[in-house]
KOLKE-855853 format. One record per residue: residue number from 0; x, z, y of N, C-alpha, C in turn. Coordinates in pm, 1 decimal, always signed. Example, Ala and Ser with C-alpha at 12.3 -4.5 7.8 and 13.67 -1.06 7.14 Angstrom:
<recs>
 mifi   n.east     n.up  n.north  ca.east    ca.up ca.north   c.east     c.up  c.north
    0  +1319.0   +780.0   -569.0  +1230.0   +780.0   -450.0  +1320.0   +780.0   -330.0
    1  +1285.0   +708.0   -225.0  +1367.0   +714.0   -106.0  +1290.0   +787.0     +3.0
</recs>
This chain:
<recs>
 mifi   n.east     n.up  n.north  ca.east    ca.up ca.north   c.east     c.up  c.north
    0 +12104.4 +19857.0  +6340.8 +12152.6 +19722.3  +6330.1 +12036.8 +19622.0  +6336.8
    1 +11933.9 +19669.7  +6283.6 +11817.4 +19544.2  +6225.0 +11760.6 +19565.5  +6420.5
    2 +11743.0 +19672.8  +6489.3 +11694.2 +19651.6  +6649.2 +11792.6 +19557.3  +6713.8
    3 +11914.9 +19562.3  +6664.5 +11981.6 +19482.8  +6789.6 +12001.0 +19338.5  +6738.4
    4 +11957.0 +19303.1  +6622.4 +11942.0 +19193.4  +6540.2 +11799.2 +19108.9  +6617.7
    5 +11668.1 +19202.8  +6631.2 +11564.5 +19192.6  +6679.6 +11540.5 +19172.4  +6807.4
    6 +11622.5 +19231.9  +6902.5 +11651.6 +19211.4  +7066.2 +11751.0 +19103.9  +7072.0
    7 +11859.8 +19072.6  +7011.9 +11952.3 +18934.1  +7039.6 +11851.9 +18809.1  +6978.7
    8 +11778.3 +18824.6  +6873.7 +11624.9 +18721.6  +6824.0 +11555.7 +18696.4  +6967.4
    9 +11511.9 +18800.5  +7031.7 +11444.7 +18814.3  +7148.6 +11487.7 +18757.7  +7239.1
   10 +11608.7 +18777.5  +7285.0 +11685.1 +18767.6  +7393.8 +11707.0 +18614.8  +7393.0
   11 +11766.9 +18537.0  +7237.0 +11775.6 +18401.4  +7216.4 +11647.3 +18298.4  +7255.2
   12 +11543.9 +18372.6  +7237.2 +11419.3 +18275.0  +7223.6 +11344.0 +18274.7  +7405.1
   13 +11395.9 +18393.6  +7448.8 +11402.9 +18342.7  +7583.6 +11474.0 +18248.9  +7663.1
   14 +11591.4 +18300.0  +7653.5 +11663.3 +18207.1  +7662.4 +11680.0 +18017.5  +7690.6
   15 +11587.9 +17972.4  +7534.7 +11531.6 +17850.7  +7487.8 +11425.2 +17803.6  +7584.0
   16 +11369.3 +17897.5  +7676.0 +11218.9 +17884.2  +7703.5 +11251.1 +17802.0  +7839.8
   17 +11166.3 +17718.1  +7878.7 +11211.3 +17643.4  +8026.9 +11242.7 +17781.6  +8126.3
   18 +11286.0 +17742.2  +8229.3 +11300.1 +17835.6  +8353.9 +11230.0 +17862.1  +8391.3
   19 +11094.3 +17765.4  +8403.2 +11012.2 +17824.5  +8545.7 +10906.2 +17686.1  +8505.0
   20 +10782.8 +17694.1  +8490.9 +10681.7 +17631.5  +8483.3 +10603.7 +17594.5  +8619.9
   21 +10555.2 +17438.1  +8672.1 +10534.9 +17415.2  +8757.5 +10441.0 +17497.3  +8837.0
   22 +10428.2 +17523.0  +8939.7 +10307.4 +17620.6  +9004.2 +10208.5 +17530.8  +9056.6
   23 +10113.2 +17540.7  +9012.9  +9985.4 +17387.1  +9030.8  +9880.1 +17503.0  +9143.7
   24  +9931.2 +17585.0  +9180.3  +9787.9 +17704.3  +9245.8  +9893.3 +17727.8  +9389.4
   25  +9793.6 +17730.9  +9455.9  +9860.4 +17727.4  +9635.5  +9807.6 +17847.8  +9663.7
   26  +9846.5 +17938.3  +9729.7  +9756.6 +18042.9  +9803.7  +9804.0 +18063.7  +9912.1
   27  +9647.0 +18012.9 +10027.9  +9711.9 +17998.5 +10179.5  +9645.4 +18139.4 +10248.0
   28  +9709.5 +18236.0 +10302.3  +9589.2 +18334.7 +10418.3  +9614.7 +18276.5 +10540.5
   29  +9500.9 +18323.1 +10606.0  +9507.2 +18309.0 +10785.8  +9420.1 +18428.2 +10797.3
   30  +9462.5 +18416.5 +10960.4  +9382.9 +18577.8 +10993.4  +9351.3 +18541.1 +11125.2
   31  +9274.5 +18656.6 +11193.7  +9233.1 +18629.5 +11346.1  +9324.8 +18612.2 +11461.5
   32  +9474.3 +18590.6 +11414.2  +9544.2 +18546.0 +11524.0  +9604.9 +18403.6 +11500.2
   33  +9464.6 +18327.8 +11441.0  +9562.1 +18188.3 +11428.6  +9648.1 +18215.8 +11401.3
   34  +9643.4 +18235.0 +11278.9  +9782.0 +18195.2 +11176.6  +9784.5 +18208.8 +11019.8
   35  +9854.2 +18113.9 +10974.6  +9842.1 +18091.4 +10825.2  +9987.1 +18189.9 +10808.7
   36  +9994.7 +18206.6 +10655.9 +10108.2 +18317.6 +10587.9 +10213.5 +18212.4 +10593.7
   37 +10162.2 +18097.8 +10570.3 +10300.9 +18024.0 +10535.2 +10327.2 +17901.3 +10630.5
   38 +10474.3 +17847.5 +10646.8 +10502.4 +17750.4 +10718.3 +10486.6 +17590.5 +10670.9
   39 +10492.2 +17625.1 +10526.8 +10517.1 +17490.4 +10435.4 +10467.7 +17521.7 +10302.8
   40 +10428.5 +17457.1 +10264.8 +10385.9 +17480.1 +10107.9 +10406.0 +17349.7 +10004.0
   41 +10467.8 +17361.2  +9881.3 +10477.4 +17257.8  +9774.8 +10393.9 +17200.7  +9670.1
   42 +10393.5 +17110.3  +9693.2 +10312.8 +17039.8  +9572.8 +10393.6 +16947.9  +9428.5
   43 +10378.2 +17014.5  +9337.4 +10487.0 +16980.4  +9239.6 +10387.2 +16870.4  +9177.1
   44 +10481.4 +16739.4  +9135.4 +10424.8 +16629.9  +9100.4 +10431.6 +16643.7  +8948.8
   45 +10433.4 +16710.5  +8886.4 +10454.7 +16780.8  +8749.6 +10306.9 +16813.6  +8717.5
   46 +10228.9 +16848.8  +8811.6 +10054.2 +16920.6  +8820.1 +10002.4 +16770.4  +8751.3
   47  +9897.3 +16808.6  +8673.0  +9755.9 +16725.9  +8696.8  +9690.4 +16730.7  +8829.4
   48  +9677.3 +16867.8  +8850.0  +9590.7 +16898.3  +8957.7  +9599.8 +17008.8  +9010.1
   49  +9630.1 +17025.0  +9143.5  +9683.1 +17135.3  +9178.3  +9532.0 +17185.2  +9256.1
   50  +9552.5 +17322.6  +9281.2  +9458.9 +17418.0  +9391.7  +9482.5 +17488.7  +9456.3
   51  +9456.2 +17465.4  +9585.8  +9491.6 +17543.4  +9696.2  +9364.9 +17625.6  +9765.5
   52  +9375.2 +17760.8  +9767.8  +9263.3 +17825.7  +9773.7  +9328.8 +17869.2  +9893.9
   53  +9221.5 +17913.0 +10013.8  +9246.3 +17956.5 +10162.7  +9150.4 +18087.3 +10162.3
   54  +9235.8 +18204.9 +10171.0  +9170.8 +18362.2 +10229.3  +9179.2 +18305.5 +10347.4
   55  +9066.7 +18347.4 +10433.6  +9045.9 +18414.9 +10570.5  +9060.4 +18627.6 +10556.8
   56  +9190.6 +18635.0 +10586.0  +9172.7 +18811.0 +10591.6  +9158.9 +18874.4 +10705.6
   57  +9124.8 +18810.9 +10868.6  +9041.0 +18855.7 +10918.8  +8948.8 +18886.1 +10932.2
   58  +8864.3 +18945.5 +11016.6  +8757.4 +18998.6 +11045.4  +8636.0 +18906.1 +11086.5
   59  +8647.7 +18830.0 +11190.7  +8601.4 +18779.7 +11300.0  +8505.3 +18676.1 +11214.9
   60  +8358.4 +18604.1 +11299.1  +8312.1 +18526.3 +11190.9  +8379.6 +18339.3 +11191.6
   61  +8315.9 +18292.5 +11132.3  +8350.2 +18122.2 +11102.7  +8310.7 +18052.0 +11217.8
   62  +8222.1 +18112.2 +11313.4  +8200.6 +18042.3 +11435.3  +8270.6 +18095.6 +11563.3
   63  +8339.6 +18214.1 +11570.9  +8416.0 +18225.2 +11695.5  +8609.9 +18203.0 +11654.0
   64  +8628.7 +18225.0 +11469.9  +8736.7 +18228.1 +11426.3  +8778.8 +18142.0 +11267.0
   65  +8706.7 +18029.6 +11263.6  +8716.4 +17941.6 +11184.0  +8822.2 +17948.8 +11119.6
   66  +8852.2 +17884.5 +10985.3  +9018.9 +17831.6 +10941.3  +8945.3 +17745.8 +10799.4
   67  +9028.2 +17685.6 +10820.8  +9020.2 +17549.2 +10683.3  +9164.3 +17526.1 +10666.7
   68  +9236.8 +17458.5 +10561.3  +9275.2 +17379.6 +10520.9  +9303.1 +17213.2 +10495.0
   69  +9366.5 +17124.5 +10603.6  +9314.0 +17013.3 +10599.9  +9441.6 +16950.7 +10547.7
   70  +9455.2 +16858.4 +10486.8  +9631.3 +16784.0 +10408.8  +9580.6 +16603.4 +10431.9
   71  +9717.3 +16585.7 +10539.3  +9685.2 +16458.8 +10589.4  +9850.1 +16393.8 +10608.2
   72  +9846.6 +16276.1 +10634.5  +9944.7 +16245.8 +10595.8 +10016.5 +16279.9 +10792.3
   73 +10136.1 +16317.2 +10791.6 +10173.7 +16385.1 +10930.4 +10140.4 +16281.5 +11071.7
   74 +10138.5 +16108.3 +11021.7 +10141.7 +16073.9 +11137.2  +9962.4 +16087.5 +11168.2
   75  +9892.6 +16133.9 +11079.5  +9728.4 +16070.5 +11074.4  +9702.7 +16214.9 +11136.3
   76  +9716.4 +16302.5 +11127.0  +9712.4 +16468.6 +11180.9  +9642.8 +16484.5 +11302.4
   77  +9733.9 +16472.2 +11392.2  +9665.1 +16462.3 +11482.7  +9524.5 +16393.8 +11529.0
   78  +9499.9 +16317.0 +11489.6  +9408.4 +16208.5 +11515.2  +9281.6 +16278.3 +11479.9
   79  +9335.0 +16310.4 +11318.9  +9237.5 +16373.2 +11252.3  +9168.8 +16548.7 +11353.1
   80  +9278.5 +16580.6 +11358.1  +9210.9 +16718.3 +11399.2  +9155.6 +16686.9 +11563.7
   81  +9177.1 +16611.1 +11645.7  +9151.8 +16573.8 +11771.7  +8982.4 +16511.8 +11714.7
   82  +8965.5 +16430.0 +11613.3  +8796.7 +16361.3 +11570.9  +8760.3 +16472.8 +11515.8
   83  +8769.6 +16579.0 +11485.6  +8738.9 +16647.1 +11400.9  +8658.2 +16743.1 +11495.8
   84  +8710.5 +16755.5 +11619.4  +8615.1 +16850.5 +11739.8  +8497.4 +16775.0 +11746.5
   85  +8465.5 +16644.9 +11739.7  +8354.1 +16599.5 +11771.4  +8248.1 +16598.7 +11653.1
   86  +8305.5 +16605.4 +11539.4  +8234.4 +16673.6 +11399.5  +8150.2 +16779.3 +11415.8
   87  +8136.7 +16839.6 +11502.6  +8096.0 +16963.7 +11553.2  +8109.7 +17104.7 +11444.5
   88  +8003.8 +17208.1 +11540.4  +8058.4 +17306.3 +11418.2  +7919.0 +17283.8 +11282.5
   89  +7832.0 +17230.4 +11289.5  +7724.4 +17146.1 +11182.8  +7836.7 +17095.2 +11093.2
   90  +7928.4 +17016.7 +11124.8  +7999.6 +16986.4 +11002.9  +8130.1 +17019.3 +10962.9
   91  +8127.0 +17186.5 +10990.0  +8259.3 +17266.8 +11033.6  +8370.8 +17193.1 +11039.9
   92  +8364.9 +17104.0 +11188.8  +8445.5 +17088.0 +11252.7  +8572.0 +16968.8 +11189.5
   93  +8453.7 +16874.7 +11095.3  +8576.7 +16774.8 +11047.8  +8477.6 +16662.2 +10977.5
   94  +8559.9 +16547.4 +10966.7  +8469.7 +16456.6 +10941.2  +8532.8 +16393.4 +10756.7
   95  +8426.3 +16487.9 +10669.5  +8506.9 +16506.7 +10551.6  +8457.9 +16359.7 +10469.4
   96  +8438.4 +16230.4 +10537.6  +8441.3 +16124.0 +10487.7  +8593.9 +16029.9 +10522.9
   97  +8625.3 +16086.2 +10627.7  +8734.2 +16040.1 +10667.2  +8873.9 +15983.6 +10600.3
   98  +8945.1 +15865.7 +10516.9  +8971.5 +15822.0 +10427.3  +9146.9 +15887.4 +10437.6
   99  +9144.6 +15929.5 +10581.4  +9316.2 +15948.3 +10601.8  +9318.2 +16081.4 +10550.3
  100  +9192.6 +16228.2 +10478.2  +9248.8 +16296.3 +10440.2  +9260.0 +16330.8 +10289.5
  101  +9379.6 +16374.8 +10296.0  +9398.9 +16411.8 +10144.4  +9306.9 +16482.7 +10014.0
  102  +9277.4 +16612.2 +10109.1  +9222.8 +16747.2 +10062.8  +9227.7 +16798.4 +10138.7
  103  +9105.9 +16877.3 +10161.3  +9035.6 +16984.1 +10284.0  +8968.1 +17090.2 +10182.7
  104  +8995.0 +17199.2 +10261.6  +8907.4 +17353.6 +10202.1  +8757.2 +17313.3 +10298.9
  105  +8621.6 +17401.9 +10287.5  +8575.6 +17451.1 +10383.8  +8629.0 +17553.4 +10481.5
  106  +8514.6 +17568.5 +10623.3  +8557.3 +17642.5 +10679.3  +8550.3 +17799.5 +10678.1
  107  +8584.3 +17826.2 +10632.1  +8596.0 +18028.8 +10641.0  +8630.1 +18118.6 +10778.4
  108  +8502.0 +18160.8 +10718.9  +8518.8 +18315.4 +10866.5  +8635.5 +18429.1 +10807.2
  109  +8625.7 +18563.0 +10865.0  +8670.2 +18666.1 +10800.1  +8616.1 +18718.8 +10647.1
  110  +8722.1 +18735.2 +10576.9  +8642.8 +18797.1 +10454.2  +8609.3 +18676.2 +10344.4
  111  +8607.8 +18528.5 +10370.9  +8572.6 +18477.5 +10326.0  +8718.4 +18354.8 +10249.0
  112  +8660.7 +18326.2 +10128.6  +8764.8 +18246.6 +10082.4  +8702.0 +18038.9 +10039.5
  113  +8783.9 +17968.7 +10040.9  +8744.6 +17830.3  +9974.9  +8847.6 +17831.7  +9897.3
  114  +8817.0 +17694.5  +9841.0  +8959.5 +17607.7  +9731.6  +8915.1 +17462.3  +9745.3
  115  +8997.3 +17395.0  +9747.3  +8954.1 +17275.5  +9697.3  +9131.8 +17231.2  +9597.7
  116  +9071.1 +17148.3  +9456.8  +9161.5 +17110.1  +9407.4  +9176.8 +16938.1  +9407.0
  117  +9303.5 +16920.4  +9426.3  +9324.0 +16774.4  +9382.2  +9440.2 +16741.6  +9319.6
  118  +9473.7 +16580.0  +9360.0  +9585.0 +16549.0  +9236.4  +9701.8 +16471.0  +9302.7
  119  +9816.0 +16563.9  +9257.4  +9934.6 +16466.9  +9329.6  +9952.3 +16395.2  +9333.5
  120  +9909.7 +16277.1  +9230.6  +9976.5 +16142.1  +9263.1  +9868.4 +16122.9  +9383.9
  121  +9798.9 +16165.2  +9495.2  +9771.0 +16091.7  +9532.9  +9829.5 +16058.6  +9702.0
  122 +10015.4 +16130.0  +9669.3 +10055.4 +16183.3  +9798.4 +10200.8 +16041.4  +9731.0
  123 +10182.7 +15946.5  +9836.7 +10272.4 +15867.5  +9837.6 +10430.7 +15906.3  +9887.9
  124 +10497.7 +15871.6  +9812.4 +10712.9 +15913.5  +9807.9 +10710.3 +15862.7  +9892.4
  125 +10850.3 +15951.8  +9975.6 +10911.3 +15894.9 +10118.9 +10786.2 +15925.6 +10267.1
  126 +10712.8 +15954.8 +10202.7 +10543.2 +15987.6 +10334.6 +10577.5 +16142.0 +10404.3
  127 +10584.9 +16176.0 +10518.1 +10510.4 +16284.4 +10540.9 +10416.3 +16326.0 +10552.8
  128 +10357.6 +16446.5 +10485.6 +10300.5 +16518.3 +10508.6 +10269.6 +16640.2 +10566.9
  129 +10164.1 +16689.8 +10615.6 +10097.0 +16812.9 +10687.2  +9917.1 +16854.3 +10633.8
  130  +9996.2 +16987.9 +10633.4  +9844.6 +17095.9 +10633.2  +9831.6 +17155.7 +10772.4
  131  +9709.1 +17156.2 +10814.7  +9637.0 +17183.9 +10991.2  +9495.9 +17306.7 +10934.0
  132  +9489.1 +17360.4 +11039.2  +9371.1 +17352.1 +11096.8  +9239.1 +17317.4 +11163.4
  133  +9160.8 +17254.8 +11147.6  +9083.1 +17132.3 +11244.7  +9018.2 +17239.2 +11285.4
  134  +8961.3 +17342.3 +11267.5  +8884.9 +17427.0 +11385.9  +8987.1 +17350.5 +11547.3
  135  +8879.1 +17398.5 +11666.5  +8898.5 +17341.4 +11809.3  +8976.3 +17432.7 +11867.7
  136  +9123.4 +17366.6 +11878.5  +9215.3 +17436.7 +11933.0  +9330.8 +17498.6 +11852.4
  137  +9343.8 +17514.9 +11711.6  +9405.0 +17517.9 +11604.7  +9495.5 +17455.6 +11580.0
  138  +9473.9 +17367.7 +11596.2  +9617.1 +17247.9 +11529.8  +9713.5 +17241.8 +11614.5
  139  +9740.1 +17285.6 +11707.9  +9866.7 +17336.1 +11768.2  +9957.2 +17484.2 +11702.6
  140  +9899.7 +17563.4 +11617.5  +9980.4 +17626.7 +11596.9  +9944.5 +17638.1 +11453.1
  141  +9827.8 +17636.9 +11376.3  +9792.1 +17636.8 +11275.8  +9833.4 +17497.3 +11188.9
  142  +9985.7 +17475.9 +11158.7  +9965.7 +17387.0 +11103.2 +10121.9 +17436.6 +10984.4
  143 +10176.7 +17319.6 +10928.9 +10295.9 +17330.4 +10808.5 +10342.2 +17202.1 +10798.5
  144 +10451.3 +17181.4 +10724.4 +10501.1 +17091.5 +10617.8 +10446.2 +17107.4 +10465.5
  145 +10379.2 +17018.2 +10423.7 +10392.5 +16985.9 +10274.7 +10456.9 +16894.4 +10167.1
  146 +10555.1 +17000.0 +10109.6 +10660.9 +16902.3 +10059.3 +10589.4 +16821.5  +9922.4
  147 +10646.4 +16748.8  +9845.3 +10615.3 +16720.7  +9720.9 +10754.8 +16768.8  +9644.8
  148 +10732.5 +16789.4  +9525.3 +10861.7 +16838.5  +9450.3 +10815.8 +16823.3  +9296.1
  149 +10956.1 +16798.1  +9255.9 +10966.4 +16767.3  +9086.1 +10913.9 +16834.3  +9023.2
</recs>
């Protein structure tokens, strides 16, 4: 009697507990066929500060098979990753003064990982957004939606 007294205690206090706690940690892979794991990724406005860390789990190095992380607002995207070839590969391939982006990883070869963290409020309601690739030639297929969410 006193166990099932102790498991319905248990069972109640779960119960009580929120559902699901915001996820403030991103985890993006890409690999040597141009391509990231995911199509879209969320940013819950619930975070202080969220982090999005980028595996490279290919092989290949940072100068024939680059990948970064770049979060820009969707109409600035393009622009960005088109200036970003002329950044050369000296400043792997992006011009990280540039005011239209959000948050950028470095660039990673195979084997290699970045993060960079920042803070939601700084993604304006009703805006689209996008995560790219700025390596040269990338941002045609290397790219997502980034939603914001409660």
């Amino acid at each position: 009697m006193k166990i099932k007294s102790l498991a319905l205690a248990a069972l109640l206090s779960a119960a009580a507990a929120p559902a699901m706690a915001a996820e403030c940690t991103i985890n993006i892979e890409a690999n040597d066929a141009m391509q990231y794991n995911v199509k879209e990724i969320e940013v819950s406005k619930s975070c202080d500060e969220v982090t999005l860390n980028l595996k490279h789990v290919g092989s290949l190095p940072k100068a024939a098979m680059g990948h970064n992380v770049v979060i820009a607002k969707a109409a600035d995207a393009q622009a960005i990753a088109t200036e970003a070839a002329a950044a050369g590969p000296a400043k792997d391939y992006l011009n990280d003064a540039d005011e239209r982006i959000v948050a950028h990883t470095g660039m990673v070869g195979g084997g290699e990982e970045s993060s960079v963290t920042f803070k939601p409020s700084v993604f304006e309601d009703g805006v689209d957004y996008e995560f790219f690739c700025s390596f040269p030639g990338h941002f045609a297929i290397m790219k997502g939606a980034v939603k914001l969410v409660d």
